[in-house]
Every structure is written in structure tokens, then in C-alpha cells.
N, C-alpha and C positions, 0 to 999 in steps of 0.2 A: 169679158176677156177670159175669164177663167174657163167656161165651160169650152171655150175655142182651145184654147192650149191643152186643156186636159183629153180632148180626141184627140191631140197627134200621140201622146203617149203609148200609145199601139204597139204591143210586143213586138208584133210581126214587123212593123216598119223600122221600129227600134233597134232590132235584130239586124234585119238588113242594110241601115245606116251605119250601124260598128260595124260590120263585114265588109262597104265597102271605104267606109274610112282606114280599117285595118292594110286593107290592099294597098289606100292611098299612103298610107306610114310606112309602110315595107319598099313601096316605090321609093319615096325619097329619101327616107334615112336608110335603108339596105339591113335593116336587122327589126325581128320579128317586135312585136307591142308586147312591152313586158310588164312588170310590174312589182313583183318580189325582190328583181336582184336589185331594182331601184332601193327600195325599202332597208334592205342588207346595207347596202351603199352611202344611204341616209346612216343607219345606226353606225358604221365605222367614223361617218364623220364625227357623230357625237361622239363616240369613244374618244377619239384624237382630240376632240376640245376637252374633255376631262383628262388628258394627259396619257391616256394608252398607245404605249407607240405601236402603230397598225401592222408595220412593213413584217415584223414576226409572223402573220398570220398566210401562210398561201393560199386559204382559201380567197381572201382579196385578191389576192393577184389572179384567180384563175377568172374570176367575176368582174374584170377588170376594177379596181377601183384605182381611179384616178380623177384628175380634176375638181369640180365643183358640179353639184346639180343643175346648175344655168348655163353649163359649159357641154351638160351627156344628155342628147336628144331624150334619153328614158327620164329624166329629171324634169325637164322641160315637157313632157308630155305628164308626168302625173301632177305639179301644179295644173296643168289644166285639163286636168280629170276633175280636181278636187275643185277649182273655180269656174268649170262646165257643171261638176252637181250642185256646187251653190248657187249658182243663174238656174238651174233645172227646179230645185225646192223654191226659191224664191217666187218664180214664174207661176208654178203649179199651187201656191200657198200654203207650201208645208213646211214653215220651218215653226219649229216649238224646242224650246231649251226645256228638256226632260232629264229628271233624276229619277234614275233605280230605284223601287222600293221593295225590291224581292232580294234578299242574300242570296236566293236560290239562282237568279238572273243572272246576275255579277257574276258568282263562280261558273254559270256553265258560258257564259262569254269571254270572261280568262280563259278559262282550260279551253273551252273551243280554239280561240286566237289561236291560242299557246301550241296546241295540237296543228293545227293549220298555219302556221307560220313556220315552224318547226318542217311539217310534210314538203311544203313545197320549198324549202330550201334544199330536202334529202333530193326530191324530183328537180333541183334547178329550172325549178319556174312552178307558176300555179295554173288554174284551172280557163284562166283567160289567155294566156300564152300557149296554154294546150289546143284550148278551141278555136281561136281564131289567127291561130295560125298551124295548125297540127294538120283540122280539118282540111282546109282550104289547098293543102300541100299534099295531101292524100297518105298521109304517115299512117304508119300502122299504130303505132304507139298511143295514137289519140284514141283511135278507135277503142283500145284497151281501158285506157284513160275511161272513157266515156262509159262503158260497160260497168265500170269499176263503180265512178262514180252514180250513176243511175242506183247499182245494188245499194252504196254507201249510205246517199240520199234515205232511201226508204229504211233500210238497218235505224239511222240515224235518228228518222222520226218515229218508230216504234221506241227506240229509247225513250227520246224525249218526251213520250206521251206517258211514259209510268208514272204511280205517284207520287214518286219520291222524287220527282222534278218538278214537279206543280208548284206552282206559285198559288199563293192566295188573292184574289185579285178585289183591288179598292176600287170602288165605282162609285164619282159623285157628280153633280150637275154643275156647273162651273158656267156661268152668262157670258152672256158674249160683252158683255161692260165690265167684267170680271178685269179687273188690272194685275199685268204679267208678276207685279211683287205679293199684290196676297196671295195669288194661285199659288206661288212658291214658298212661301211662307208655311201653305197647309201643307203641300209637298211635302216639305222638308219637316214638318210636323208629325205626320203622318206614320214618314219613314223612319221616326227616331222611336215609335211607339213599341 
């Protein structure tokens, strides 16, 4: 079963399944596959459970935040992004509960986030609401977008390849009768060294 599921994985098919599923979610819900302003919308609700009254903030209002996540098609679609890649890794047999063992990891995946979460709030959407719905629509902006990013991409991995980014990397043989609590135990051994 495994080596059957792992051919459909194919970029190219992959690609063309979210473009036309994209089309099919613009059809019925009438607003582009987003992703961020969900994310934002999430983080207000948790503000308001810790007591932050939201209604001060207009950038809410301009992002619509109202309702409940169960209640805004963009809510309802990114649970089942998040429980379509959990059936996706389960399927493919890749799930493995991994710990960091690089400080160097951690911080450039913070600052990354941070960096990236931050950009596409400044753009009012990210790099998936640009392209499948920017391209498909013949916007000039994506096109920009795209250029942008292409140059970014490669800037991005010249950084990351100096070596003051490097990590040291631990390689050890681990059996396939290896039980998920010692492997974690050395893990976590490992990483306290």
C-alpha cells in the first residue's frame, strides 16, 4: 500500500489538484483560499479569551473578524487543511514526533515565522492566496509577487547555507524494534548535552 500512495504524490498532479480545487472554493464560498487572515482571526480569538477587548483594534474590523471559526468558511477550510495533512502523513507513513536538537534550528524557525507571519499580514495574505488565486485571475501583483519571491528564495538559501547557520548534525542507527520512548529519551539526551 505504501509504495501505491507514494506515486500519487507527484508534484505536477499535486499542483493541479489545489488549482482546481482552489477554483472549486472560489466557486462556492465567492472569496479567494486564504490562510493568514484566518491565522490573525484565530490569534484575536485568543486574545478575547485572555481578556483583551478586540473591538479597539480596526485592523479586525478591516479583516472581518466576527463569528466563530466553525461559523467563517476560511476556518472551516484550514481545519481541514490541518486534518487533510494529517490523513496525507499518516497515509504516506510519515508521522515521527521530532525534537530540535540545533539552537541554531529553533532560532532561524522563530525569526523565520516571525519574519513571515509578520510579511504577510503587511501584504494582507501570503504566498498561497497570491498564487492560487493572483495567478489564475491574471493580476499583475502576483506576477510581481512571484519574481519577488523566486529572487527571495535563492537570497534566502545563500544565507542559510553560511556557517554561521549550520547546525552540527547527530547521526545514529536507531532499529526498526527501537520503541518510540527510548528513541526519545536519547533525543532528549542528546539535546541537553
Amino acid at each position: 500500500m505504501k509504495s501505491s500512495i507514494k506515486s500519487v504524490w507527484n508534484p505536477t498532479i499535486v499542483v493541479g489538484l489545489l488549482g482546481v480545487l482552489s477554483a472549486y472554493y472560489f466557486g462556492i464560498v465567492g472569496s479567494a483560499w486564504a490562510v493568514t487572515g484566518e491565522f490573525t482571526r484565530w490569534g484575536a480569538h485568543l486574545m478575547k479569551m485572555a481578556g483583551v477587548d478586540t473591538s479597539q483594534y480596526s485592523y479586525l474590523e478591516l479583516i472581518h473578524f466576527e463569528k466563530t471559526p466553525f461559523t467563517r468558511p476560511d476556518g472551516i477550510m484550514i481545519f481541514g487543511m490541518f486534518v487533510g495533512a494529517f490523513i496525507a502523513a499518516i497515509l504516506s507513513n510519515n508521522i515521527k514526533l521530532r525534537f530540535p536538537t540545533s539552537k541554531i534550528r529553533v532560532a532561524q524557525a522563530l525569526i523565520g515565522g516571525i519574519l513571515a507571519g509578520f510579511g504577510a499580514r503587511l501584504a494582507m495574505g501570503c504566498n498561497l492566496a497570491a498564487f492560487f488565486t493572483g495567478i489564475p485571475q491574471f493580476s499583475l501583483h502576483t506576477w510581481y509577487f512571484t519574481i519577488a519571491s523566486i529572487i527571495g528564495t535563492y537570497i534566502g538559501t545563500k544565507i542559510i547555507k553560511l556557517p554561521i547557520f549550520q547546525s552540527k548534525v547527530k547521526v545514529r542507527k536507531v532499529s526498526k524494534n527501537s520503541n518510540l520512548i527510548n528513541v526519545l529519551m536519547i533525543e532528549i539526551n542528546l539535546a541537553s548535552r
